[in-house]
C-alpha positions as CSV (number, residue, x, y, z in Angstrom):
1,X,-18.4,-40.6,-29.0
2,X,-14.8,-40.4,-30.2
3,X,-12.0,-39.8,-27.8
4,X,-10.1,-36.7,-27.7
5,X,-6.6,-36.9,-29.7
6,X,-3.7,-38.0,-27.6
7,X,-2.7,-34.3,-27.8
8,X,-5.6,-33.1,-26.4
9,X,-6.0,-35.3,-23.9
10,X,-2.5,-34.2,-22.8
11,X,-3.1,-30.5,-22.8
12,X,-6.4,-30.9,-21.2
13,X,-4.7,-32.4,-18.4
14,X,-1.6,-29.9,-17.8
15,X,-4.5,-27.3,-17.8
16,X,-6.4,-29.1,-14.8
17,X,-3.1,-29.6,-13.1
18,X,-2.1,-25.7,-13.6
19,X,-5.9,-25.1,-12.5
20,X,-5.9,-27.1,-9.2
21,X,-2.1,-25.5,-8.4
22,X,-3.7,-22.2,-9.3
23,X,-6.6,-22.7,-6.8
24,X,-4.3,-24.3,-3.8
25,X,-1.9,-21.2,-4.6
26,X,-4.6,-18.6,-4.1
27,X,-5.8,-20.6,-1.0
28,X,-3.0,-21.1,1.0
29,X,-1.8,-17.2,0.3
30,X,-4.8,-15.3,0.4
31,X,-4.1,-11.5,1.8
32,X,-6.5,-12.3,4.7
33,X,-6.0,-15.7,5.4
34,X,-4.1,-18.8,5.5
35,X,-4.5,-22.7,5.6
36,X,-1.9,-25.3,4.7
37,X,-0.4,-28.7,5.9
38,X,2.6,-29.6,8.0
39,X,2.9,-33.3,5.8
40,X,5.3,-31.0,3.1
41,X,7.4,-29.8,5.6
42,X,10.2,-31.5,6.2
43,X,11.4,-31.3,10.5
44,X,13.3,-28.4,11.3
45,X,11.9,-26.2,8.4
46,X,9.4,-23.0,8.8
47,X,7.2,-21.8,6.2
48,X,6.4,-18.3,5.7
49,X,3.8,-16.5,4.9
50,X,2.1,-13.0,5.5
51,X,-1.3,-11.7,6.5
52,X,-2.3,-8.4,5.4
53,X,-5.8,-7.8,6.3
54,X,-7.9,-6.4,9.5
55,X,-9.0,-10.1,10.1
56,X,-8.7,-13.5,8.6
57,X,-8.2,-17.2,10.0
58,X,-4.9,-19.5,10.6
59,X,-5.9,-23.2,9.7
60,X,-2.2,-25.8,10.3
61,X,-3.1,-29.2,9.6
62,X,-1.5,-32.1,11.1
63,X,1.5,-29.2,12.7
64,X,5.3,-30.3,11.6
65,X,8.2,-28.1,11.8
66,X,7.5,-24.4,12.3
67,X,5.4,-21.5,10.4
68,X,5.8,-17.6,10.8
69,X,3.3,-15.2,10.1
70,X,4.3,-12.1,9.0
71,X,1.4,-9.2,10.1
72,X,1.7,-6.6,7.2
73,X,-1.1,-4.8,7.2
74,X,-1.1,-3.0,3.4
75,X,-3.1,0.3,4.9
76,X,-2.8,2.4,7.8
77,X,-5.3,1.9,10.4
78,X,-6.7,5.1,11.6
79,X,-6.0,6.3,15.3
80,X,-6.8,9.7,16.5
81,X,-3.9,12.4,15.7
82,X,-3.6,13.3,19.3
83,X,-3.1,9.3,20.4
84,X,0.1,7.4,20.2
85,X,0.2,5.4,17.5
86,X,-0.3,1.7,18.4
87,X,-1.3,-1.0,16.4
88,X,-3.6,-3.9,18.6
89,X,-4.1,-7.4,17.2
90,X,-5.9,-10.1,18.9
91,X,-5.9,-13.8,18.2
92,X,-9.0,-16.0,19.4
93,X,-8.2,-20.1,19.0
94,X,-10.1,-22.7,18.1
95,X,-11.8,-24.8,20.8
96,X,-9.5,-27.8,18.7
97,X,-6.6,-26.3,18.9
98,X,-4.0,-28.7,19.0
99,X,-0.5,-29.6,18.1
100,X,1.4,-26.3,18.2
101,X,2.7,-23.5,20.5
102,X,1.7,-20.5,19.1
103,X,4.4,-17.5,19.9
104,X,4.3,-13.5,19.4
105,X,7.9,-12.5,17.8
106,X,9.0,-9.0,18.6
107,X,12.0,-7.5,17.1
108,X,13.3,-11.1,17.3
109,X,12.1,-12.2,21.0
110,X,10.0,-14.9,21.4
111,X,7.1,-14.4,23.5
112,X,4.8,-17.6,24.3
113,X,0.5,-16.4,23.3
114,X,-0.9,-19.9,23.4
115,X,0.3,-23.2,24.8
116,X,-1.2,-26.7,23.6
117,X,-1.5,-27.3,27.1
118,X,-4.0,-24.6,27.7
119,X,-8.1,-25.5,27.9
120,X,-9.5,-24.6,25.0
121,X,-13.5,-25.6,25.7
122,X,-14.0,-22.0,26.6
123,X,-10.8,-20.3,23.8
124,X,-9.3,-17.5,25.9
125,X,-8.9,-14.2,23.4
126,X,-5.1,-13.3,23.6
127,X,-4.2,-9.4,22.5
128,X,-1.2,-7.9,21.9
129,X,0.0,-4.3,20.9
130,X,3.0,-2.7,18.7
131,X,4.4,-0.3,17.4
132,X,4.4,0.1,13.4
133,X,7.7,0.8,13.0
134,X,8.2,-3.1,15.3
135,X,8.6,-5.9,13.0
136,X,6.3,-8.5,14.7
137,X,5.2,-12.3,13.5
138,X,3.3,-15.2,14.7
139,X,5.4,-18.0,15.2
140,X,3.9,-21.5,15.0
141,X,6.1,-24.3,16.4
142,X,4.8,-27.6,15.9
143,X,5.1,-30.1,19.0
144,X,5.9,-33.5,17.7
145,X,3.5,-36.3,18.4
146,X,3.5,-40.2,17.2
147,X,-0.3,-39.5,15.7
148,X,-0.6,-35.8,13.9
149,X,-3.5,-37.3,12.4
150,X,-6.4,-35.1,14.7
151,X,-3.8,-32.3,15.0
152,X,-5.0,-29.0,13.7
153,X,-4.0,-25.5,15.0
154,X,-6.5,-22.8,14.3
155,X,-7.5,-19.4,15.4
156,X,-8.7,-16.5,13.9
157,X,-7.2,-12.9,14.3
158,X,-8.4,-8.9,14.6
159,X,-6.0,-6.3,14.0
160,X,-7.0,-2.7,14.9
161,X,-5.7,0.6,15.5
162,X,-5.1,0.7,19.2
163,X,-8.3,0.9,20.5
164,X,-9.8,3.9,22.7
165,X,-9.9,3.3,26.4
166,X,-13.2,3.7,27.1
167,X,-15.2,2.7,23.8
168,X,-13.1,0.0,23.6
169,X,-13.6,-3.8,23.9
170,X,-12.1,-4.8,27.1
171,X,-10.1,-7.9,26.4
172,X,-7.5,-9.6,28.1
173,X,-7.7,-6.9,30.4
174,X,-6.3,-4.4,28.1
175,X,-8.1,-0.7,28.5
176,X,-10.4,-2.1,31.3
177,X,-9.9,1.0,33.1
178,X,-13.4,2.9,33.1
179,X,-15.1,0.3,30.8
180,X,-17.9,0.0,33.5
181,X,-18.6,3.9,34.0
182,X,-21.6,5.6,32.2
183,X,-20.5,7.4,28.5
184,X,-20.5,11.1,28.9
185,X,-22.3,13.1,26.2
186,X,-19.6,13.5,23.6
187,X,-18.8,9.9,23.8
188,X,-22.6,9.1,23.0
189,X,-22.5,10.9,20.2
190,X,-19.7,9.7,19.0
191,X,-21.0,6.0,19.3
192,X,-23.9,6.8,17.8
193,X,-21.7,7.9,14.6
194,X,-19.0,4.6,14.9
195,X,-20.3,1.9,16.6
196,X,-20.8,-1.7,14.5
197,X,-24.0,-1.2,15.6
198,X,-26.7,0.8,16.8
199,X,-29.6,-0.8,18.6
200,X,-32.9,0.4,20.5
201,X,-34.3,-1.9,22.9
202,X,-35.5,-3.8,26.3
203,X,-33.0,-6.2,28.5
204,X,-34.6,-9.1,28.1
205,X,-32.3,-11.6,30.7
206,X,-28.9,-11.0,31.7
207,X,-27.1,-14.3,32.5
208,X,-23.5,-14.2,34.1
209,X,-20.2,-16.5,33.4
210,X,-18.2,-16.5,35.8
211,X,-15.7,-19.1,34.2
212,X,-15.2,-16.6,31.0
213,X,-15.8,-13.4,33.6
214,X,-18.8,-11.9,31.3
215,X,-22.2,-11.0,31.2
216,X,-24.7,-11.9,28.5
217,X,-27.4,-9.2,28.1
218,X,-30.0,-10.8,26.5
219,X,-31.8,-7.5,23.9
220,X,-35.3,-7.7,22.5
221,X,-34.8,-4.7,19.8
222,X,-37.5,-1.9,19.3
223,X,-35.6,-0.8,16.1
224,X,-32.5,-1.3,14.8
225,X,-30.3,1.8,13.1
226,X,-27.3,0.0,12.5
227,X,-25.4,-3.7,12.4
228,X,-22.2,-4.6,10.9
229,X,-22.8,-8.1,10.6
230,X,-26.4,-10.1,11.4
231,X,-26.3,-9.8,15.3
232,X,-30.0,-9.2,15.7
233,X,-32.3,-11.1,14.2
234,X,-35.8,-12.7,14.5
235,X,-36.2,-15.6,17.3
236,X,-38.8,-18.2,17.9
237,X,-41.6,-17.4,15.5
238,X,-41.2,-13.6,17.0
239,X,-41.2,-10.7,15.0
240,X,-38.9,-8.7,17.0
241,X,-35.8,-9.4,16.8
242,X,-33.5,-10.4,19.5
243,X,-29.7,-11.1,20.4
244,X,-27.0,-11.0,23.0
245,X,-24.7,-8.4,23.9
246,X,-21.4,-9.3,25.9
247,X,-19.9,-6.7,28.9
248,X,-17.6,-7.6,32.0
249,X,-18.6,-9.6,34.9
250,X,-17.0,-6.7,36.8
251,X,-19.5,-4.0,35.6
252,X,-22.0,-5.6,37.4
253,X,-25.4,-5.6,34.8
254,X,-28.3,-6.0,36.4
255,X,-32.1,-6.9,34.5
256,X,-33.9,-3.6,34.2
257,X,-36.9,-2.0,32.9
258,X,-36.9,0.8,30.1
259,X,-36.0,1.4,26.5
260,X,-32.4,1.9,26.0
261,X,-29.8,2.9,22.9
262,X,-27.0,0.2,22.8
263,X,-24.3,1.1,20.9
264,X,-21.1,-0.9,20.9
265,X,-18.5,-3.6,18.4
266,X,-18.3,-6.5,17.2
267,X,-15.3,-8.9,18.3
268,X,-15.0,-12.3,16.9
269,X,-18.2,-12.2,15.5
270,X,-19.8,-11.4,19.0
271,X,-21.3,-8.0,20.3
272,X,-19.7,-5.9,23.1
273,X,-21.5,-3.1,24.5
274,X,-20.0,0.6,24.3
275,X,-22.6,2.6,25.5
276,X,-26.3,2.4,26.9
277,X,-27.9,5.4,27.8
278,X,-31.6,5.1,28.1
279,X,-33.4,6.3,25.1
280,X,-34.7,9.6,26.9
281,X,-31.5,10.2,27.7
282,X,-30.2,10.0,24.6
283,X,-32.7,11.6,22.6
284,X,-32.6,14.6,25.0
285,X,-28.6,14.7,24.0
286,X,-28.5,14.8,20.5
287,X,-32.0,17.4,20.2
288,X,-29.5,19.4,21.6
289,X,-26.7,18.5,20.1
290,X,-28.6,19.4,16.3
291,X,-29.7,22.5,17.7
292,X,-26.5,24.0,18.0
293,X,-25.1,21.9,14.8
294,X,-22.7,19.8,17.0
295,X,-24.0,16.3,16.1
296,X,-21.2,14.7,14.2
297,X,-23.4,12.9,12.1
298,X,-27.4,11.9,11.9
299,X,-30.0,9.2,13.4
300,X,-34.0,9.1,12.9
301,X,-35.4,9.4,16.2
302,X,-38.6,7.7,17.0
């Protein structure tokens, strides 16, 4: 085999170059997320960067000087007209998190989110809210260590309209109030329509964690409608599927028998219940609902 010309061999390699910059590039400033390395910064400079997505990930290796996050969201997200307009986001670190303080900046006020210091075994969800018209950051300030070597701080975010007070997810004790009472009829039909998912189903085990202040209900599903991501799923050679939905310690779940509708959203990957009316219940509420052409949108019943 003959080897390529000088030339070639040349150009071949300022395209592989241009290639792997190309790829890194893309990488490091993708609209969702972000990863990069402190060991190009030189001490006492901050890189910046900007996340425009709903949710991405944060990845700092080996943390040197500073890095500010810009949260630019590129579309609107959709509140109810009659609601002040808020925007929530919520950041969720990784069980490693290490070498960096990670700060909220508000109209140039730092505000500390996450310390190094802070346990991480069980990652604490920290949430925040703003106004649009705010110009708000995540501020990244590396702590200096003799061995960055292990050093990685990472977290993933959400960023959501400001969520409704009592469909929403009730972290870091923002819109806990009424969380725990029963959904009225409207708001069951409205979950049915707008919840990540839509599940029918027996409580299988509820366990409690007091350390993280949840409950785990354990679901064995008679028939799921609806699922934004893989939640439910086959276990153990059965052909049901099965999966966990998260509520707060403070609502006091108890094991019960009965087929129920649960209807709730997914944060961080995890399930969160909205509403659970039993399944009578609910299919007495939206029969009459169709009768009188008030249900905002359709569901097979059984």
């Amino acid at each position: 085999m003959q080897p390529w010309p000088e030339n070639m061999r040349g150009i071949t390699g300022l395209l592989t170059l241009s290639l792997i910059q190309w790829v890194s590039c893309s990488f490091r400033e993708s609209q969702c997320s972000w990863r990069g390395s402190g060991l190009s910064l030189e001490a006492g400079s901050v890189e910046q960067a900007s996340l425009h997505c709903a949710e991405g990930a944060v990845k700092w290796l080996y943390p040197k000087g500073a890095l500010r996050l810009r949260i630019l969201p590129r579309q609107p997200v959709a509140v109810p007209a009659s609601e002040p307009r808020l925007l929530t986001a919520c950041i969720k670190p990784a069980s490693t998190f290490r070498g960096a303080q990670l700060y909220l900046e508000r109209e140039g006020v730092l505000e500390l989110l996450l310390s190094e210091a802070e346990p991480t075994m069980h990652p604490r969800v920290h949430c925040f809210s703003w106004h649009p018209q705010q110009k708000v950051a995540l501020f990244l300030q590396a702590i200096p260590h003799q061995d960055i070597s292990r050093r990685i701080a990472a977290f993933r975010y959400e960023l959501r309209g400001d969520w409704d007070g009592r469909l929403a997810l009730p972290l870091n004790k923002l819109n806990m109030e009424g969380v725990c009472r029963p959904c009225n009829d409207t708001e069951i039909m409205m979950a049915v329509c707008t919840s990540d998912f839509v599940v029918r189903g027996n409580i299988r085990t509820v366990e409690n964690d007091a350390e993280l202040q949840e409950s785990v209900i354990g679901v064995t599903t008679t028939r799921i409608y609806r699922q934004k991501f893989v939640l439910f799923k086959p276990r153990d050679h059965s052909v049901k599927s099965m999966g966990d939905i998260r509520t707060p310690l403070s609502c006091g779940v108890k094991h019960g028998p009965g087929s129920f509708l649960f209807m709730g959203w997914v944060h961080f990957r995890d399930a969160w219940l909205g509403c659970a009316p039993r399944y009578k219940d609910f299919k007495r509420i939206y029969e009459s609902a169709m009768k009188v052409h008030e249900n905002p949108c359709e569901i097979a019943l059984d």
